[in-house]
N, C-alpha and C positions, 0 to 999 in steps of 0.2 A: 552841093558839097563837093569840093577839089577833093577831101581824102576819105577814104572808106575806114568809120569809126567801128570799133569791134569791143563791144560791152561783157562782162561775167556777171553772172547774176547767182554771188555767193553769199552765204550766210555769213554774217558780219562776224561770230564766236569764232567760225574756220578760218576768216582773212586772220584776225587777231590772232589766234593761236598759232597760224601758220608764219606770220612774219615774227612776233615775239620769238616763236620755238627759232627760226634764222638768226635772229641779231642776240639770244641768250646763247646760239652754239660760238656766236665768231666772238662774243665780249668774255665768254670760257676761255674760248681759244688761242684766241689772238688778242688779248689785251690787259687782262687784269690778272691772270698767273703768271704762276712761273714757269720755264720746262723744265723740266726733271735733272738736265743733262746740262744745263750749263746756267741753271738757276735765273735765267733774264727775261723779262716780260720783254713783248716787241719793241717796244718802244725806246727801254736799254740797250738793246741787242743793235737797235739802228742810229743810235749814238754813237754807242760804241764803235760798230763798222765804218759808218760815216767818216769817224774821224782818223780811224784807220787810215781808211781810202786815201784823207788827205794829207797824211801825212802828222799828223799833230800827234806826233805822238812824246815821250818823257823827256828822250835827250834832244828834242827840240824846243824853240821859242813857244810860249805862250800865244794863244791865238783867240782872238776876241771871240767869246759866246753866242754872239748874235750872228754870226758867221756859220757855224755850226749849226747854232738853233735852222738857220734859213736854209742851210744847203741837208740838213736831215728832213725838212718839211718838204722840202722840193725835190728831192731823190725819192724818199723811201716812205714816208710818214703822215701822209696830208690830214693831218688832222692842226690844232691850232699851237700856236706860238708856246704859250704861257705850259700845257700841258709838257711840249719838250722840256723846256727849261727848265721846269719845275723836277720834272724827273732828272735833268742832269745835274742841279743845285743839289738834289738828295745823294746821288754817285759820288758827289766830294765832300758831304757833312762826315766829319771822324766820329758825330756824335750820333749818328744814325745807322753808319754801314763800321765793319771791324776791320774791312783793305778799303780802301777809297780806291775807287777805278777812275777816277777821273780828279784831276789836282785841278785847283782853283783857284786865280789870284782876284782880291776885292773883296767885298760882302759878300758870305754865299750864305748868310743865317746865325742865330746863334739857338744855343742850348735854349733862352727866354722864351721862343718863337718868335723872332724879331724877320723880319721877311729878306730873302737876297737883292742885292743892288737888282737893276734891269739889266737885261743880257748885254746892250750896249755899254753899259762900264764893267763888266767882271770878264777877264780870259781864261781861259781853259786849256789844258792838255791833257790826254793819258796817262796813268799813271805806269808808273814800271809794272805793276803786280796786272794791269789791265792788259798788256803787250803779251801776258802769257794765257790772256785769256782768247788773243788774236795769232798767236803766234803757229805759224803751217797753214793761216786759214787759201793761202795762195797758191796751196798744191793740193787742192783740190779735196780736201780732208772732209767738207762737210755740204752737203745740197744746196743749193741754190736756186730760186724761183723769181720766176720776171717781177721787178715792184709793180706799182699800182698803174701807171701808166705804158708796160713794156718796154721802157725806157733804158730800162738797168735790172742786174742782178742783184738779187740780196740774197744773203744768206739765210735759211731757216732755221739755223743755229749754230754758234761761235764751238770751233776747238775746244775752248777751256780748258785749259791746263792742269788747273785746281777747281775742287771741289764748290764751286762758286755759293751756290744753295746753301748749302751749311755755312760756310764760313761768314757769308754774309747777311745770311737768312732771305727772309720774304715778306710782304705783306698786301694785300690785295681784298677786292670787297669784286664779286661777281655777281651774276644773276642763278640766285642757286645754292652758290658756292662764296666762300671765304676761303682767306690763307693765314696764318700766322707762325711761321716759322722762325726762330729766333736764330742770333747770329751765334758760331762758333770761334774756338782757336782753331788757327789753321794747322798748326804743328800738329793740334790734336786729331781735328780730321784726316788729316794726312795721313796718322798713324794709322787711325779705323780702317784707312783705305786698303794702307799696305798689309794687314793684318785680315782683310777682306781677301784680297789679293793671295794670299797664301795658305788662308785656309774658307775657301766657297762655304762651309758650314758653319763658320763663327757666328756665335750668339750673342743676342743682346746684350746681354752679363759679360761675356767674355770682352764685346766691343768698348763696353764702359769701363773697361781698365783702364784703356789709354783715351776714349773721349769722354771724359767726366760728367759733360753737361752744357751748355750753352757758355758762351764766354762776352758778356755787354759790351760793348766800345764805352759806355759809360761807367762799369766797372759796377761795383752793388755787393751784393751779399746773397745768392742764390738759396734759398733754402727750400726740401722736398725732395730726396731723391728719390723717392718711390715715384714723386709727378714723373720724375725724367726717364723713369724707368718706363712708366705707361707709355707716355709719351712713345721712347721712341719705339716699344713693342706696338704699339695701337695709332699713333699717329695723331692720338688725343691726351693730353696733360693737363696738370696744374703745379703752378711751383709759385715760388712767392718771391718777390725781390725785395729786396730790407737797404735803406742808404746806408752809407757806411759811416758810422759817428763818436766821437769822441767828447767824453766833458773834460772840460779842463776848467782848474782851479784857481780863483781869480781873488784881491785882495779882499779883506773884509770878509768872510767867509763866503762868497759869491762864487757861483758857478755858470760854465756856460758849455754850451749845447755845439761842437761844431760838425759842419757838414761834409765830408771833402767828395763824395761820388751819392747821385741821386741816381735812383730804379729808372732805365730802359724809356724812351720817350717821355718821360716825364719834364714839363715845360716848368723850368725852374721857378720864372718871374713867377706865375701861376701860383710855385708849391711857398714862395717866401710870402707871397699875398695871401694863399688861403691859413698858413702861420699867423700873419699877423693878425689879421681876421679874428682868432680863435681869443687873442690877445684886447683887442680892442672889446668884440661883444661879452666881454668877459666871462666867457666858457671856460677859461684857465687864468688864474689869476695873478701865476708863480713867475710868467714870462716878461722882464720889462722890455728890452727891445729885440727886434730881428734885423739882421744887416745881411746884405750879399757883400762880400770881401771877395769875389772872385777877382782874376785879373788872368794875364797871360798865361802866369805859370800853372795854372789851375783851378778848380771850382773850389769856392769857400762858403759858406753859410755860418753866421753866428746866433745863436739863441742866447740872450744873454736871460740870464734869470735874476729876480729878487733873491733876495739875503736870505738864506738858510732855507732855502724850495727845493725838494729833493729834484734833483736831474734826473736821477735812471726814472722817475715817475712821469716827470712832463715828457720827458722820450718814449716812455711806453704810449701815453694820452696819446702824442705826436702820429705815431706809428699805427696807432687805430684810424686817426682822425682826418689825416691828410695822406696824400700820396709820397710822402717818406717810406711807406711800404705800399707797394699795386701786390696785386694777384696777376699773372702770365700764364693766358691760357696757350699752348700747343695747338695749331690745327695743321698741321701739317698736307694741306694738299696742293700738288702741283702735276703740271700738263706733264703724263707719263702716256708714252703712244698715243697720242693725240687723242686723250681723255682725261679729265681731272681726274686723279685717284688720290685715295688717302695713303699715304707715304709713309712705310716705318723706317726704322735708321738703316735696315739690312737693305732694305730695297731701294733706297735712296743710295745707298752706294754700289749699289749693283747697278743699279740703271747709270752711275757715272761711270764706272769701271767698264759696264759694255759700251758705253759711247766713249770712253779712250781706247776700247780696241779696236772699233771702228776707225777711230781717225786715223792711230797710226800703222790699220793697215792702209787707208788709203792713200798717208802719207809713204808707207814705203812700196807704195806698187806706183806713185806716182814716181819719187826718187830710183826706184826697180828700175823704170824706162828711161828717166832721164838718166841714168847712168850706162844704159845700154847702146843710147841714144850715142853717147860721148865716145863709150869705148870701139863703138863701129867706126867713129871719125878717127880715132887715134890708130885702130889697126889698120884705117887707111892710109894716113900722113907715114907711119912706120913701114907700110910696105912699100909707098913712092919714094922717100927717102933712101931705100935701097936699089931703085931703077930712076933714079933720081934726072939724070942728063937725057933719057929716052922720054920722060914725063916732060921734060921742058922742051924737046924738040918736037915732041907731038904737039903742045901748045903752040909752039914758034909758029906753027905749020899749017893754025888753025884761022878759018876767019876770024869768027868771034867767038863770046865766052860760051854762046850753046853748042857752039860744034866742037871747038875745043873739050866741054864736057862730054858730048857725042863721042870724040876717039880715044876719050879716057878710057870709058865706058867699057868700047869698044877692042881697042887694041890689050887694055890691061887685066878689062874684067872688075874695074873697081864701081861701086853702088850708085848711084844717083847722087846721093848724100856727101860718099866721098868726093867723087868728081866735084860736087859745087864747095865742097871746103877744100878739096884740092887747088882750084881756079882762084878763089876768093884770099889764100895766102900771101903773106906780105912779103918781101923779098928777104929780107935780115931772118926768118922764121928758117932760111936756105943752110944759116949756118951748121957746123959737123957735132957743135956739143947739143945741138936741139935733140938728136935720139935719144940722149940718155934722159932728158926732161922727159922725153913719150916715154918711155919705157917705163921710166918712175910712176908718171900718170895713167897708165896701164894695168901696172900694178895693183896701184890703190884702188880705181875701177873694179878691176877683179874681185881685190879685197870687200868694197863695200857691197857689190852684187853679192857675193857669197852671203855678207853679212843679213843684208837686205831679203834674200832669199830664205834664208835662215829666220825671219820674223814673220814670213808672210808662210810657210808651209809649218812652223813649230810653235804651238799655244804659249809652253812655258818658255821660250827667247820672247814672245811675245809681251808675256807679262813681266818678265827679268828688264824688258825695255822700258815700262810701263813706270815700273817701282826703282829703277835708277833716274828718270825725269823728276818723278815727285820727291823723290830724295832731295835731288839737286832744287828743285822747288821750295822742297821746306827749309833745306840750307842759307836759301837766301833771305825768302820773308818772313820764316817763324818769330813773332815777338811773343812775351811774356803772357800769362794768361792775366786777365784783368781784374774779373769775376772771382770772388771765390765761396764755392761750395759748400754747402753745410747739411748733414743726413737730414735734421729733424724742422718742422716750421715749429719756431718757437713761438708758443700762444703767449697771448698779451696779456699781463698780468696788471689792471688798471686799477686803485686803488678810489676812493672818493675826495682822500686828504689831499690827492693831487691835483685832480679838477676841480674842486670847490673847497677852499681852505676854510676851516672848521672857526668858525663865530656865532657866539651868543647873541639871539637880536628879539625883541618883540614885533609880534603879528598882528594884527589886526584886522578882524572881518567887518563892516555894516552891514545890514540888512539890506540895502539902497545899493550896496553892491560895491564899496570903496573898503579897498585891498590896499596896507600896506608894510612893510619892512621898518623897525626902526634902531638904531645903533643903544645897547643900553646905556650909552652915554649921556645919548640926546634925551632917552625915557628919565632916568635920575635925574637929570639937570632939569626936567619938569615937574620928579617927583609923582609920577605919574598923574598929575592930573593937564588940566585946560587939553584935556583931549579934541583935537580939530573934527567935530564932526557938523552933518547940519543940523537942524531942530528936529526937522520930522524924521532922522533917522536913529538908530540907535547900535548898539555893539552887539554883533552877533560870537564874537570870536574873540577874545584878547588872551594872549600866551605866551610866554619864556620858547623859543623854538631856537633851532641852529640851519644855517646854509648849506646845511647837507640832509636838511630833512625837507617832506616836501607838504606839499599842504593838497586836500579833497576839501571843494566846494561847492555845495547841492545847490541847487534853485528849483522855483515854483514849476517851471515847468519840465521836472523829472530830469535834467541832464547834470555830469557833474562838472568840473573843471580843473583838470591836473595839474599844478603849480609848483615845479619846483623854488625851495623858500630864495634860493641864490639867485632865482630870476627876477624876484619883486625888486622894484627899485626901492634904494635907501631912502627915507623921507623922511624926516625932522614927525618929532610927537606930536609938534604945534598943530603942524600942517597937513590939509586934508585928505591927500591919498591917492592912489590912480584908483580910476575906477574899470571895472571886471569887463566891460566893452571894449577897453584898448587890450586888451589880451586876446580875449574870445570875443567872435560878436554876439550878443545877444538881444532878445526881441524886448520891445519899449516893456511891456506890462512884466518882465518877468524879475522876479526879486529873489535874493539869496535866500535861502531857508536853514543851512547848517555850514560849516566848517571846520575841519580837522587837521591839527597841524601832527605829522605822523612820522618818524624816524624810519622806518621800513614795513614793511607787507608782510611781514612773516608774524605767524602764531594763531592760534585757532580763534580769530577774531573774526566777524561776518559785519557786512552792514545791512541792514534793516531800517526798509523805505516803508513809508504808507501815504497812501493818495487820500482825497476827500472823498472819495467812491467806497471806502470800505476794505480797497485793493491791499495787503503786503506785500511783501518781498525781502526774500534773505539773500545776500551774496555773498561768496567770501573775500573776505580784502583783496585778498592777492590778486583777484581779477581786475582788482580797479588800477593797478600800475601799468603804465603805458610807457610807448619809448615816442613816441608822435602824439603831440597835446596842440598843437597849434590850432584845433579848433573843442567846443565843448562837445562832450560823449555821453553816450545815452548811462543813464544810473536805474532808470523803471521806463518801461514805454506803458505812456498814459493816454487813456479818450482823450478828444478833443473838449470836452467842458472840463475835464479834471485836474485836479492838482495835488502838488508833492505838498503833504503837510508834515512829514516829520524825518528825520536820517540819524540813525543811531548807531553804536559801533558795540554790537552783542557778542557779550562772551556764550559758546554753548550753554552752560548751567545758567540762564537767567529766565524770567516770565516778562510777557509783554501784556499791557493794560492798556486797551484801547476804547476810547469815550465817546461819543458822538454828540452831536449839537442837541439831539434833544436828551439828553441825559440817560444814554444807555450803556455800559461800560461790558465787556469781556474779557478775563484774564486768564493766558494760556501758555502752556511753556514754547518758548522760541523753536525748539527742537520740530514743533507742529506745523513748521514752516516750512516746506521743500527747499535745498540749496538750488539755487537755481544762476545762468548766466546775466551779464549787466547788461544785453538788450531785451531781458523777458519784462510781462509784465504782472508778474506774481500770483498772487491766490486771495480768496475771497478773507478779509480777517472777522468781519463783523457784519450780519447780517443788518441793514439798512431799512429804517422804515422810507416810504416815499417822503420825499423834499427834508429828510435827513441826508446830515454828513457826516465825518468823520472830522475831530475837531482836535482831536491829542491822541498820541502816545508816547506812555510811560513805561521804561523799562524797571522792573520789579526782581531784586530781589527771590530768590523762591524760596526760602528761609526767612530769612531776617526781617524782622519789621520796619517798615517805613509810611514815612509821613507825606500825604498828599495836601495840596492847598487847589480846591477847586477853585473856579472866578466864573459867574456869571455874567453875563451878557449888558443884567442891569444895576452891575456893582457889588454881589454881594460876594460874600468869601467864607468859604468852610473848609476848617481839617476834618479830615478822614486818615483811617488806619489803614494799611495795604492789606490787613487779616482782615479786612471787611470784604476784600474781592477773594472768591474762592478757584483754586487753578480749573477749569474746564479743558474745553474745546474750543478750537476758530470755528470760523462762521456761525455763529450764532447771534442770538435779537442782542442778550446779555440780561444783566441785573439794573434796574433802576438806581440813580445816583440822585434824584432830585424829586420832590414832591411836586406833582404836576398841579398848574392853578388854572380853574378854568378861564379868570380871566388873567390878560399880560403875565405869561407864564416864561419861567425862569427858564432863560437857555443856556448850554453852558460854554466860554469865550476860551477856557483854557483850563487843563491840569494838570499843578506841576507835584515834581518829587523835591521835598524842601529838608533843610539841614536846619537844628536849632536856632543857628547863630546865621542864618541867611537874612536877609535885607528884599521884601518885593515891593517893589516899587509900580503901581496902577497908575497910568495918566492917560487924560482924557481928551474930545476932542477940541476943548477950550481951553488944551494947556494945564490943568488942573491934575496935582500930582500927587496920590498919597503913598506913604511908606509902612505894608504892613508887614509885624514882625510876628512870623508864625507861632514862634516860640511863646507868645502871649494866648494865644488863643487854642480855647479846646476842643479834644476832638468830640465831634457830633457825627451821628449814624448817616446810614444812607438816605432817609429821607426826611431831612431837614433840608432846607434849602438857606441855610446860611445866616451869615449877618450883614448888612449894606456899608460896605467901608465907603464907597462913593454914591455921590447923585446921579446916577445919568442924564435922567430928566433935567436938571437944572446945569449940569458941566458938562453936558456931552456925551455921545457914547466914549467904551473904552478904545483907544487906539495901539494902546503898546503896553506891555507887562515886563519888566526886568527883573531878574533875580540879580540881587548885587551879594556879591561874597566877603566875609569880612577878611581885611588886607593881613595875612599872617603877620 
């Protein structure tokens, strides 16, 4: 081996930690904030210098970007192309910063998020309000440290004149750390400054007299001032930005929606697409088109609306639903003595106020010397101009300029300094009216050292300097505030008439699980019949419902499915329906078992589940409303063999009658049922003999008499009185409902609760239909076992039991 290789043999957690803890101190530090004192991450800050440097600055020509871009990578920056650019394209957006530092001729983006030309077609220069952000940086006002290759000096931070932080805010993502500081008016901060400036004790409260609050280049509707107040006491807010809008009143009683300023980065294209969005999946029904009308002179947006749609409601809808309103949180932190800290409004202007007395003392100890520098030259030319002919005969008399300097020196007593601006004089400078020019410049010498002096040993000439720049500062760039403030966040007051306009439609559930919507148009023009269903299915649900009401529908295997009714698609009577798969997925064997079409969740309503295991369960409605339905949610968590056999919607004052297959029934008040949440899976209702199930329940009355119609397994049918079941206890074997036969004994398929004038309808699995009417038949005790309306043995077992209602 030529080189002698030298290994560490470190634990990999310490390498990791110790290079991360490096590159998270210099990405704090040097890249993704801001400092404190002149508000610029590096990489602004070397834009900006750069083009100082070269010269490009406002009252010159334009200068191609990619020019710039190359000579900021190659001086100061080496990091890549697009990263410059992209930060100097953000320095000239009006719609991002509230001064643009840098002007920009070409594409540099728009409000949509449309991207900037490439740096080779857009030029660039400074802008006026940026040259004060450079301005004394050449006397030496502010440190300097070698760039990346020692090549050149760069600054560690610009002058700044103004308040740059506030005025233009910040925003940054570190390792750690974030930033979000929002942009200000400049007039305003300027004021906080001067008002800093005059009284070192001024309070937050006091400060927001004259700085309101943020001020957007996009302009908005600020509302929160207690956020602005945390904010700038704590460094952490919330405020809320509101677009600014107007309806205006269009022919035919028609209204429209206009936009003229949207909330703080918000990407227009974006906000008119997720509008229209809202429009098309007909979440809002009120809106017919959306246009962008923007153009040069300004931002436009149009909502137009349908014919008599209240506007202030589809704006309130709008203002929940899309980024017409954001929330704007504060985080205010930025590189303060070379550490992130959390920033409040007092300290943020503090830490700028010390770095302007910093500059301009260094600006007048630098001006101190160069004027001291001038006046030693002038009390030289002023005192050779009085020995004027002896000065030039000692030169005559000299060899050259260093000896002649030599007997300056020498014979007059005059400085180093003098002698060589003595020597270096032009001959016309010889003439008699030049002393009173010195003596004038003399003068003012004087004048400005005293003044000079006067800055750098007295605080307050100090700050009397300080607060007549920023004066002259705000004279020039103060414009209008943009933004305007409001104390309170006004809550959104959203109606239902708005979002889903109120129509009458028929519902329909199958058992097979085919869901649909129908116009009562299209119901009457069939007269309610040729209902579109298949054979083997049948109606679980038919009902007069509205589009603002919403629908719960249970299935076999315990889950429900939350439908609001404005989502089911409109479908003709004829035709067959979507089915509950395109909505929710659900598994092949699982079938609907109830549904409810429900107006709202409020009133002491519970729903009561029961499994084939014996299992109940009470909820209370309310828990079954949800604001996320995109997929189906639990209503009873059931075993794996078991299933949902029945879903009821109990008032408190009621009893439940539950039946099992081999004919054993329990009747107990609903109250026996613990309330429990919609992922439990309930309490024992009926105790189960082995290879029994639970095969009904009926909610009873606890008063009033009612009529059962039992059905057996192998056709038969018997009334019963509900005063035949007596109220008990849950969990229990219960009372016999069927006379057992030793052989082929009667099981029971179903029991229902029947009304005189009901219609049931038995059919079999050959198709074979009978229709019996309860009202015909008498009631018989508990243990009879009936009379055979069907054959089973000869038509099949039974497959499905309808109760049909007589049509009012």
């Amino acid at each position: 081996m030529t080189q002698t290789e030298r290994y560490q043999d470190l634990p990999l957690e310490e390498v990791i930690g110790d290079r991360f803890g490096r590159y998270s101190k210099y990405i704090i530090q040097d890249r993704a904030l801001p400092d404190a004192r002149d508000g610029l991450k590096p990489v602004q800050r070397r834009i900006l210098y750069a083009m100082s440097q070269e010269g490009n600055t406002h009252e010159k020509a334009f200068r191609k970007s990619a020019k710039t871009v190359g000579n900021v990578i190659g001086n100061y920056h080496p990091h890549g192309d697009s990263s410059v650019y992209e930060a100097m394209v953000r320095m000239s957006q009006d719609w991002k910063v509230r001064h643009m530092l840098i002007e920009m001729h070409g594409n540099n983006g728009s409000v949509d998020g449309d991207p900037p030309a490439a740096m080779r077609y857009t030029e660039a220069r400074l802008s006026a309000i940026a040259s004060e952000m450079l301005r004394d940086i050449q006397k030496r006002t502010v440190d300097f440290i070698p760039n990346f290759d020692d090549s050149e000096m760069e600054p560690t931070v610009l002058p700044a004149r103004f308040p740059n932080l506030l005025v233009n805010g910040s925003t940054g993502i570190s390792a750690g750390y974030a930033t979000d500081i929002p942009p200000h008016s400049l007039h305003e901060v300027l004021d906080a400054v001067l008002m800093r400036l005059s009284n070192k004790e001024a309070t937050v409260e006091e400060l927001m007299t004259v700085l309101k609050g943020p001020d957007f280049p996009t302009g908005g509707t600020i509302q929160g001032i207690d956020g602005i107040r945390k904010a700038y006491e704590t460094g952490k807010g919330k405020i809320v930005i509101r677009s600014k809008s107007e309806i205006e009143q269009l022919k035919g009683g028609k209204q429209q929606i206009v936009i003229t300023e949207i909330p703080y980065e918000v990407n227009k294209a974006n906000l008119i697409k997720r509008i229209d969005e809202q429009r098309l999946d007909k979440r809002l029904d009120g809106i017919a088109d959306v246009r962008d009308e923007s153009d040069r002179t300004g931002l436009r947006m149009v909502i137009e609306l349908k014919k008599e749609v209240d506007a202030n409601g589809i704006l309130q809808f709008l203002l929940k639903n899309t980024d017409l309103q954001i929330s704007y949180n504060f985080n205010m932190i930025a590189i303060h003595n070379r550490r992130p800290t959390m920033m409040t409004l007092p300290l943020l202007l503090d830490a700028y106020i010390n770095h302007q007395k910093d500059v301009i003392t260094k600006r007048s100890e630098f001006d101190l010397q160069k004027a001291k520098d001038r006046l030693h030259i002038v009390d030289g030319l002023i005192k050779m101009i009085s020995i004027l002919d002896q000065v030039i005969q000692t030169i005559r008399s000299s060899n050259d300029k260093r000896d002649a300097k030599n007997n300056l020196i020498a014979s007059f007593q005059f400085s180093e300094a003098q002698a060589e601006a003595i020597v270096s004089l032009q001959l016309y400078r010889l003439t008699n009216t030049d002393i009173t020019e010195l003596q004038n410049e003399q003068n003012s010498l004087n004048s400005t050292i005293s003044e000079l002096e006067g800055i750098l040993t007295n605080e307050k000439t100090l700050i009397k300097t300080i607060q007549k720049e920023l004066l002259a500062i705000r004279k020039q760039f103060a414009e209008p505030r943009k933004s305007t403030i409001e104390d309170e966040i006004e809550e959104i007051k959203l109606t239902l008439d708005v979002m889903i306009p109120s129509e009458e439609v028929v519902v329909t559930v199958t058992k097979d699980g085919y869901i649909k919507r129908t116009s009562v148009r299209s119901y009457n023009a069939s007269n309610g019949q040729d209902f579109a269903m298949k054979d083997s299915d049948q109606v679980l649900f038919e009902g007069m419902s509205n589009t603002q009401h919403h629908l719960l529908v249970f299935t076999s295997k315990g889950n429900y499915i939350y439908q609001p009714v404005h989502e089911l698609p409109d479908i003709r009577w004829k035709d067959l329906g979507q089915h509950m798969s395109s909505i929710v997925s659900m598994d092949a064997n699982e079938s609907v078992i109830a549904a409810y079409a429900l107006e709202n969740f409020d009133g002491p309503y519970y729903v009561v589940t029961s499994s084939s295991s014996g299992q109940v369960k009470r909820s209370a409605l309310k828990d079954f409303q949800v604001q996320r339905y995109s997929k189906s949610l639990t209503a009873m968590k059931l075993k794996k063999e078991d299933h949902l056999v029945s879903v009821e919607l109990v008032e408190e004052a009621k009893d439940i009658l539950l039946v099992s297959e081999y004919g054993y029934a329990v009747r107990f008040a609903s109250s026996e049922i613990p309330v429990t949440g919609v992922k439990t899976g309930g309490v024992k209702g009926i105790n189960l003999k082995d290879n029994d199930q639970l095969v009904s329940m009926v909610i009873l009355p606890n008063s009033d008499e009612m009529d059962l119609l039992l059905i057996t397994h192998r056709g038969s049918v018997k009334k019963m009185s509900s005063k035949e079941f007596e109220v008990g206890a849950r969990a229990k074997r219960g009372i016999v409902v069927l006379r057992e036969l030793k052989s082929n004994p009667h099981r029971v398929y179903n029991v229902l609760s029947v009304q005189k004038d009901d219609i049931v309808s038995i059919e079999t699995a050959k198709g074979v239909k009978e229709a019996i009417y309860p009202s015909t038949i008498r009631v018989s005790d508990r243990y009879s076992n009936g009379s055979f309306a069907v054959d089973t043995e000869k038509d099949g077992k039974i497959v499905r039991i309808v109760v049909g209602k007589k049509v009012e």
